[in-house]
C-alpha positions as CSV (number, residue, x, y, z in Angstrom):
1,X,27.4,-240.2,128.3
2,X,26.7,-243.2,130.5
3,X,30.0,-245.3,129.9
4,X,27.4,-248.1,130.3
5,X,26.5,-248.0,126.4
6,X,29.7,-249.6,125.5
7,X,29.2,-252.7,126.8
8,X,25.7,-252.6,124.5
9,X,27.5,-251.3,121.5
10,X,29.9,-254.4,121.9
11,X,27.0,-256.6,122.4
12,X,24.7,-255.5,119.6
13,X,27.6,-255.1,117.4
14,X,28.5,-259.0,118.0
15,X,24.4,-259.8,117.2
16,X,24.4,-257.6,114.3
17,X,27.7,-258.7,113.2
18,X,26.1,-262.9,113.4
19,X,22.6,-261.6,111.9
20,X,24.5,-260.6,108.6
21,X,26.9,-263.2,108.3
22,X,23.9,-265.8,108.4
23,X,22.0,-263.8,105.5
24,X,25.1,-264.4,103.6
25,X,25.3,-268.0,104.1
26,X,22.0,-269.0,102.8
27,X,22.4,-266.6,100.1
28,X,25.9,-269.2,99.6
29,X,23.8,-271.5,100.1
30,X,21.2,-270.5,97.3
31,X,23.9,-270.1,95.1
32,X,25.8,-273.4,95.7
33,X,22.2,-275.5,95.4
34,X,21.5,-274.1,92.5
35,X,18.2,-272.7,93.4
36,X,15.8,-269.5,91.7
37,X,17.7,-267.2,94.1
38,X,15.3,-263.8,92.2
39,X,12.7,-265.2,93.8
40,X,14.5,-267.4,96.8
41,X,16.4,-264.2,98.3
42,X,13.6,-261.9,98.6
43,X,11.2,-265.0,99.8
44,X,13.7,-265.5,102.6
45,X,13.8,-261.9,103.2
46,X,10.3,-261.5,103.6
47,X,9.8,-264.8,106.0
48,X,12.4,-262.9,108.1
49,X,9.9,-259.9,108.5
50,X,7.2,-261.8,109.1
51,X,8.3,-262.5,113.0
52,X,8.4,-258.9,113.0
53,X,5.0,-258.1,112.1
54,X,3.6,-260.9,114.3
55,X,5.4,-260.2,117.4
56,X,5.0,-256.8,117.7
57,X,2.1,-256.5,120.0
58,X,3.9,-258.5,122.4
59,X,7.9,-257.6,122.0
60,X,7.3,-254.2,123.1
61,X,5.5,-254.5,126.2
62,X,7.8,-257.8,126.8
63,X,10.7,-254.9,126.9
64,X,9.1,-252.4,129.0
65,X,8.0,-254.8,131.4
66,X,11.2,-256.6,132.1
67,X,14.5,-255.5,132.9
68,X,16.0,-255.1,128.8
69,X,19.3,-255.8,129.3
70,X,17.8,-259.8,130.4
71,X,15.5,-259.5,127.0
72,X,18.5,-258.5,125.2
73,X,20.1,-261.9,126.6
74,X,17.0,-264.3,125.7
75,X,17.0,-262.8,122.5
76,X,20.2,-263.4,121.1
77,X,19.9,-267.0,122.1
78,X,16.7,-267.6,120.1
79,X,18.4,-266.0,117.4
80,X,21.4,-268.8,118.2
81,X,18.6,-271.4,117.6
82,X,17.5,-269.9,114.5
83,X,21.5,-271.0,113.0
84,X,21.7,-274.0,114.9
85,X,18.7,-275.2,112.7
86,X,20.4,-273.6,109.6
87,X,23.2,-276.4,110.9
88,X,20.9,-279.4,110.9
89,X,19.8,-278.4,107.6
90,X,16.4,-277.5,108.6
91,X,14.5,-275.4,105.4
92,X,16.2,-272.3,105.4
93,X,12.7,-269.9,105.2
94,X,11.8,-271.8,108.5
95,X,15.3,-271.9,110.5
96,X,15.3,-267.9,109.2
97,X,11.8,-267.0,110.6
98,X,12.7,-268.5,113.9
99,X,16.0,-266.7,114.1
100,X,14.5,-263.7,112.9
101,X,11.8,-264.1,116.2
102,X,15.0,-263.4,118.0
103,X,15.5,-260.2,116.3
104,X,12.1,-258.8,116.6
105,X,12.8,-259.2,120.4
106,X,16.2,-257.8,120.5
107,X,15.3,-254.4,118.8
108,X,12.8,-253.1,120.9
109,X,15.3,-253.9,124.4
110,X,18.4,-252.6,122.4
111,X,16.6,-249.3,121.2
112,X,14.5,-248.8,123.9
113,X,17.2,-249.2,126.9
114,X,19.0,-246.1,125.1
115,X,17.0,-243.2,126.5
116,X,17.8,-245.2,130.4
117,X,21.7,-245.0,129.4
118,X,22.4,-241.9,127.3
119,X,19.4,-239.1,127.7
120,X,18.1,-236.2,126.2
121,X,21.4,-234.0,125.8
122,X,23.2,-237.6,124.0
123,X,20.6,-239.5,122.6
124,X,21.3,-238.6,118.7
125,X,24.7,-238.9,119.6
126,X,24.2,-242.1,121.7
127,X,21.8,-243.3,118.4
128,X,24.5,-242.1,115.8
129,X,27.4,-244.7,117.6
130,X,24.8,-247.6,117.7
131,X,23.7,-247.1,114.3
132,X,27.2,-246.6,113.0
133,X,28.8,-249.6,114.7
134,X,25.4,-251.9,113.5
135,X,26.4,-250.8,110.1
136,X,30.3,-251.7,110.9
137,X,28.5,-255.2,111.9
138,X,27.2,-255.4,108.9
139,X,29.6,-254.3,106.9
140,X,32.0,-256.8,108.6
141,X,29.2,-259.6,108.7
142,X,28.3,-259.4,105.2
143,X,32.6,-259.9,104.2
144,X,33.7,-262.3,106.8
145,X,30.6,-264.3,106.8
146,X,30.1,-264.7,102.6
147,X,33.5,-265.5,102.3
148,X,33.7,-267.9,105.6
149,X,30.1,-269.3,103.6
150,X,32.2,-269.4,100.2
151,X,34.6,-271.8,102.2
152,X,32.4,-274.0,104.1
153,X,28.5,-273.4,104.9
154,X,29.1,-275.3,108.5
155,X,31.5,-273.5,109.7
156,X,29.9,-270.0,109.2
157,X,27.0,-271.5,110.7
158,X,29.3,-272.4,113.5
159,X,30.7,-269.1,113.9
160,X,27.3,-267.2,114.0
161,X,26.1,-269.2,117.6
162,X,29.0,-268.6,119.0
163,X,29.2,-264.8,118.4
164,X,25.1,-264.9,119.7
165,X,26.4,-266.4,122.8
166,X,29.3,-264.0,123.4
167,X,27.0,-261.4,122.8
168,X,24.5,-262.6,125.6
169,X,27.6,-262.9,128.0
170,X,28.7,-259.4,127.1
171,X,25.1,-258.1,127.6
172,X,25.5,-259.1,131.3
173,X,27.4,-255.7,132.2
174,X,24.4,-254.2,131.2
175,X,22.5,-252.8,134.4
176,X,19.2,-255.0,135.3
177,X,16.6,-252.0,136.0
178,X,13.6,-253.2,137.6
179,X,10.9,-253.7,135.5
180,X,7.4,-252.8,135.7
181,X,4.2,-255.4,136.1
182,X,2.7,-256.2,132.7
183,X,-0.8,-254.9,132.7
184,X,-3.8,-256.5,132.2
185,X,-5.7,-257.1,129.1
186,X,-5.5,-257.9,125.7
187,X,-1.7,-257.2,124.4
188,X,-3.5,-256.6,120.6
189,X,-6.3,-253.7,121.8
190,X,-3.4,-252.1,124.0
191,X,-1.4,-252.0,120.6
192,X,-3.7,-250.2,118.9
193,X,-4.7,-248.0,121.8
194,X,-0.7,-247.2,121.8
195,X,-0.7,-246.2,118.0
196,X,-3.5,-244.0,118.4
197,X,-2.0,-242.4,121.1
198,X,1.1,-242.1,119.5
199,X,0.3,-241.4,115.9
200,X,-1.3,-237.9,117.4
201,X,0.9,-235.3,116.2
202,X,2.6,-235.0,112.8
203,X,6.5,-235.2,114.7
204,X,5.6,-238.1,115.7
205,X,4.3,-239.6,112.5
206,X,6.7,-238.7,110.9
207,X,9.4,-240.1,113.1
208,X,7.2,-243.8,112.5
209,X,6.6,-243.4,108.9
210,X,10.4,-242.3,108.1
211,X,12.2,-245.1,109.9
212,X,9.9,-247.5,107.8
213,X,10.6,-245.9,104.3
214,X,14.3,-246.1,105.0
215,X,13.7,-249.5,106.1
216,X,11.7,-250.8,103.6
217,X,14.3,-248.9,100.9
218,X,17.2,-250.9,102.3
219,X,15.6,-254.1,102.4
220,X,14.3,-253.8,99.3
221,X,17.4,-252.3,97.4
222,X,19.2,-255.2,99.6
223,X,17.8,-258.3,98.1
224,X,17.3,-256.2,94.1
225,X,21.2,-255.6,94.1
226,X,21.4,-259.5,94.2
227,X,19.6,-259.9,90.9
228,X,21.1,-256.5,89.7
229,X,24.5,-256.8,90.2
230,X,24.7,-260.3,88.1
231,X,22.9,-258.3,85.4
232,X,24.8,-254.8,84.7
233,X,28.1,-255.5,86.6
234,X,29.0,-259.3,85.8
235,X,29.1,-260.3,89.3
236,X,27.8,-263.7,90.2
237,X,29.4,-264.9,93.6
238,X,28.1,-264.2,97.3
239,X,31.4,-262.6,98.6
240,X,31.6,-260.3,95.0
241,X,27.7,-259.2,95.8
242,X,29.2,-258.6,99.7
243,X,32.0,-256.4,98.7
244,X,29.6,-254.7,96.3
245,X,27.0,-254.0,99.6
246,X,29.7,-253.0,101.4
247,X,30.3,-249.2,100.0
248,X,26.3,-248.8,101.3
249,X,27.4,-249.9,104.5
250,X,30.4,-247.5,104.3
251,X,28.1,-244.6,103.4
252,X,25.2,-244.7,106.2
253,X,28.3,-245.0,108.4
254,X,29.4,-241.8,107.1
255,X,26.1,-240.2,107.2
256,X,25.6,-241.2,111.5
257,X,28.9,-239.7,111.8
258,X,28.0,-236.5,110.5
259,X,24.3,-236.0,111.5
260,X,24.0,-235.4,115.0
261,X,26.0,-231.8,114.2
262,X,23.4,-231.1,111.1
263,X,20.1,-232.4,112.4
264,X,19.6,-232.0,115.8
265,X,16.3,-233.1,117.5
266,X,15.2,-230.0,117.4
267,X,15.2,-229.4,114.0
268,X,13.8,-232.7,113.1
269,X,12.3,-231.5,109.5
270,X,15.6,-231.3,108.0
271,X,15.8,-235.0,107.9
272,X,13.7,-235.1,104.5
273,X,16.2,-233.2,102.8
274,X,18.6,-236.6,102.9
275,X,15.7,-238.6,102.1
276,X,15.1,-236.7,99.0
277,X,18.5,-237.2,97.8
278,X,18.7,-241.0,98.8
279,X,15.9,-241.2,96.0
280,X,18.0,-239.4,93.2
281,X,20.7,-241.6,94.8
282,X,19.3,-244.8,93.8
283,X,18.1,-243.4,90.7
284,X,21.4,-242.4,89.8
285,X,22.4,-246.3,90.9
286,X,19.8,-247.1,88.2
287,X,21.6,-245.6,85.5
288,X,25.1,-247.0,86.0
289,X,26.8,-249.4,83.9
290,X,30.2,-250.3,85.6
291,X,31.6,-251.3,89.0
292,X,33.3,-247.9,90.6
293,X,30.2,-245.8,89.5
294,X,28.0,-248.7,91.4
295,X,30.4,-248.3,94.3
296,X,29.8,-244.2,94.1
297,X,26.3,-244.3,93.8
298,X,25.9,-247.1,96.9
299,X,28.0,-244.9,99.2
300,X,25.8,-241.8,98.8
301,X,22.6,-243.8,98.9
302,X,24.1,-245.4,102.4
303,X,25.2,-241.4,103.1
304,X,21.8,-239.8,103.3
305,X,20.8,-242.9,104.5
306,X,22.3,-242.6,107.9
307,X,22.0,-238.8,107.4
308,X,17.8,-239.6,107.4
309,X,17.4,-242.8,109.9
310,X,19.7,-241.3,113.4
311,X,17.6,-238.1,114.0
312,X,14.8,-239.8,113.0
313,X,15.3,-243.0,115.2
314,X,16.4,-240.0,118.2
315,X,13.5,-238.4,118.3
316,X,11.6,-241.8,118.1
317,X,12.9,-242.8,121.1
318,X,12.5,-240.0,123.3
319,X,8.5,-239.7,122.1
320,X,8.1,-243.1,122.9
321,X,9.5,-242.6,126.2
322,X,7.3,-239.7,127.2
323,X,4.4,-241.5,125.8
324,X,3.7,-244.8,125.3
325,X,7.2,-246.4,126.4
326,X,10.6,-246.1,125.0
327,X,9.9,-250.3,124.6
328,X,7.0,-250.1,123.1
329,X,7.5,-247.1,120.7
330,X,10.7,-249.1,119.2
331,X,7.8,-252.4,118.7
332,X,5.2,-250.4,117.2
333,X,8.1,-248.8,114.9
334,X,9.2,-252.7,114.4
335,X,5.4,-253.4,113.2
336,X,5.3,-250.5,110.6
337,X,8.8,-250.8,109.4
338,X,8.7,-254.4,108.7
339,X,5.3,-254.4,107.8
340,X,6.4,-251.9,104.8
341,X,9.5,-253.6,104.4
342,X,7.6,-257.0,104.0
343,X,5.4,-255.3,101.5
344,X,8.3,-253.6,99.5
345,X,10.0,-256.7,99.4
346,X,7.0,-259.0,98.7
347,X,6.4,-257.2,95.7
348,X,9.9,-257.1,94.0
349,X,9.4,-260.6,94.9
350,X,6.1,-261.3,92.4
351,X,7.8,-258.6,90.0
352,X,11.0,-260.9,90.3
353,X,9.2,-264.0,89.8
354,X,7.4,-262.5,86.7
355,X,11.0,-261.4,85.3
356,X,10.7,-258.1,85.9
357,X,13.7,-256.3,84.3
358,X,16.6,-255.4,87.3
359,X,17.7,-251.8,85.8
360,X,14.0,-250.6,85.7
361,X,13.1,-251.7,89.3
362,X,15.6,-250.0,90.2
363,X,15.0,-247.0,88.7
364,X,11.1,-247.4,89.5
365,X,12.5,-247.8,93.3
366,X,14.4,-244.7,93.3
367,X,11.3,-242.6,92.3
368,X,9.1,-244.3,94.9
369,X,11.8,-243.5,97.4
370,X,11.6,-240.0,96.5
371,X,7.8,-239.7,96.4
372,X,7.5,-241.8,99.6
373,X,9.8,-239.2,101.6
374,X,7.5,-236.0,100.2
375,X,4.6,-237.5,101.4
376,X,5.7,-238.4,105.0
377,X,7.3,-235.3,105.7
378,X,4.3,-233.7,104.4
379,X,3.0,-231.2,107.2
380,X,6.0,-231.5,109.4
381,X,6.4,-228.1,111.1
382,X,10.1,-226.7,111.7
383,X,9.2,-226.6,115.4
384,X,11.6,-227.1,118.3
385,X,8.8,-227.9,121.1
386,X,8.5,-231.9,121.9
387,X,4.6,-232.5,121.4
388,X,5.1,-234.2,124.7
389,X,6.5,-232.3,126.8
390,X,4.5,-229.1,125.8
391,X,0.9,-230.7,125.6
392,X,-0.7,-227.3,125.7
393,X,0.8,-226.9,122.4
394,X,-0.2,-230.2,121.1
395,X,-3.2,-228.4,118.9
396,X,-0.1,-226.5,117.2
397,X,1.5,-230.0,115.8
């Protein structure tokens, strides 16, 4: 592989690292204001995804069109403006949003200038070390910054714009390809002209619609394990929640580690098989009562987790780089991933603010999860030809 990718794996993994450690913090902050956080958590969530949803039209063509490793740089320093707001004590749902327009940026440049640094023969590999050191980011983000948060809410703050800004100096070993003109017309019609286009074979939807059920699961699972946890397992402090979150993290990166042997690109259809168990998984979570069969269950959710998302992200990739744009084929996933993830979490939100009971959401999540995965990966064929390459075979997918 391209020994250019480290450099990006150091970078993103700083970003990822700062992203985390700022969720944390308000969720300390939540806690130490005394606020509703069933409803607060999940409302700040979901004003996160929002940027998403918005911006996709634009962040993918803004990738494609200029050199990504430079978006990569503008990116994390919106997202250093998003916590320096956080530090003036600007509402946290707004300072999130902004910080979050930061992100929708950066995932379409850091995604999308894979396929340019690793190719066909390493890209699940290349995708299985970015997934697994965001997941170490988080991992590390969600521990260091709840309990920096626990300490003192400015100096976790502090800590989060500096990493962004170590990050955007890091990014600057990154190569500067030349980028392509924008074209002309309306960014909103040439989104939709790039879903149809890209939404045409059944590999391909599935590779969109997967990547936003696992999405929309962790999100979701994400903000219910804060009322959960409190409820079955007595734990009622951000850093306890963190260490709780951390055997998920542990177990997607597990499941990158181990996929790119198991589900190679060509046999993308065996991805549903971890996505049926992730289900069960949570399920299972559902039915626990105490802390180390919690911790069991979260690791094999995070397992088949990973296990689903790499190949899945992989082939992703590579489609959108034969077809529409690697840049613009990580956006338009962006779009449909938060767009489900903002739905998934907006309604645990209402069901939260209506005092739904934690133990059956869960257990109503797992079976949705399960259902969910069936019907995307419904008419998948077990074929090794890329739609795109082989377009004379395109009538076959």
């Amino acid at each position: 592989m391209n020994k250019q990718i480290y450099p990006l794996l150091i970078a993103q993994f700083l970003s990822a690292f700062a992203d985390n450690a700022i969720l944390f913090t308000v969720i300390a902050i939540v806690m130490h204001d005394g606020q509703a956080a069933k409803w607060y958590v999940p409302a700040l969530q979901s004003s996160f995804l929002v940027a998403f949803v918005l911006l996709a039209p634009w962040a993918g063509g803004f990738a494609d069109h200029h050199a990504k490793s430079r978006v990569l740089i503008a990116a994390n320093l919106i997202k250093a403006l998003g916590a320096a707001l956080l530090f003036m004590h600007v509402e946290p749902l707004l300072a999130y949003c902004i910080g979050a327009a930061g992100a929708a940026i950066y995932g379409p440049a850091k995604y999308g200038i894979l396929p340019e640094l690793a190719g066909h023969q390493f890209l699940v590999k290349a995708n299985s070390l970015v997934e697994g050191s965001t997941i170490l980011a988080i991992l590390m983000g969600m521990q260091i910054g709840a309990k920096v948060a626990d300490h003192s809410i400015d100096i976790a703050l502090a800590g989060t714009i500096a990493l962004f800004i170590v990050s955007a100096l890091v990014t600057l070993l990154l190569p500067a390809k030349t980028s392509t003109p924008p074209e002309a017309g309306s960014k909103i019609l040439e989104f939709g002209r790039q879903m149809r286009q890209f939404f045409s074979t059944p590999r391909s939807r599935f590779s969109m619609l997967g990547a936003s059920l696992f999405w929309a699961t962790a999100a979701t699972l994400r903000v219910l394990i804060v009322a959960w946890a409190p409820v079955v397992l007595a734990l009622d402090s951000a850093t306890e929640i963190a260490e709780l979150t951390l055997f998920l993290a542990v177990g997607i990166i597990a499941g990158s580690a181990l996929v790119p042997r198991l589900i190679p690109l060509e046999h993308l259809r065996r991805a549903r098989l971890p996505a049926y168990l992730m289900g069960l998984f949570i399920i299972g979570l559902g039915c626990t009562g105490s802390l180390w069969p919690a911790r069991g269950m979260l690791f094999f959710v995070g397992m088949m987790g990973g296990m689903f998302i790499v190949p899945v992200n992989a082939a992703l990739q590579e489609l959108g780089q034969l077809s529409i744009g690697s840049g613009a084929a990580v956006a338009l996933q962006g779009f449909f991933q938060n767009l489900a993830m903002l739905l998934a979490v907006g309604g645990y939100t209402v069901a939260a603010s209506q005092n739904a009971d934690p133990i059956l959401t869960m257990l109503t999540l797992g079976g949705l999860v399960f259902v969910a995965a069936f019907l995307v990966s419904w008419h998948l064929p077990d074929n090794q030809l890329n739609p795109f390459r082989n377009r004379r075979k395109l009538k076959n997918y």
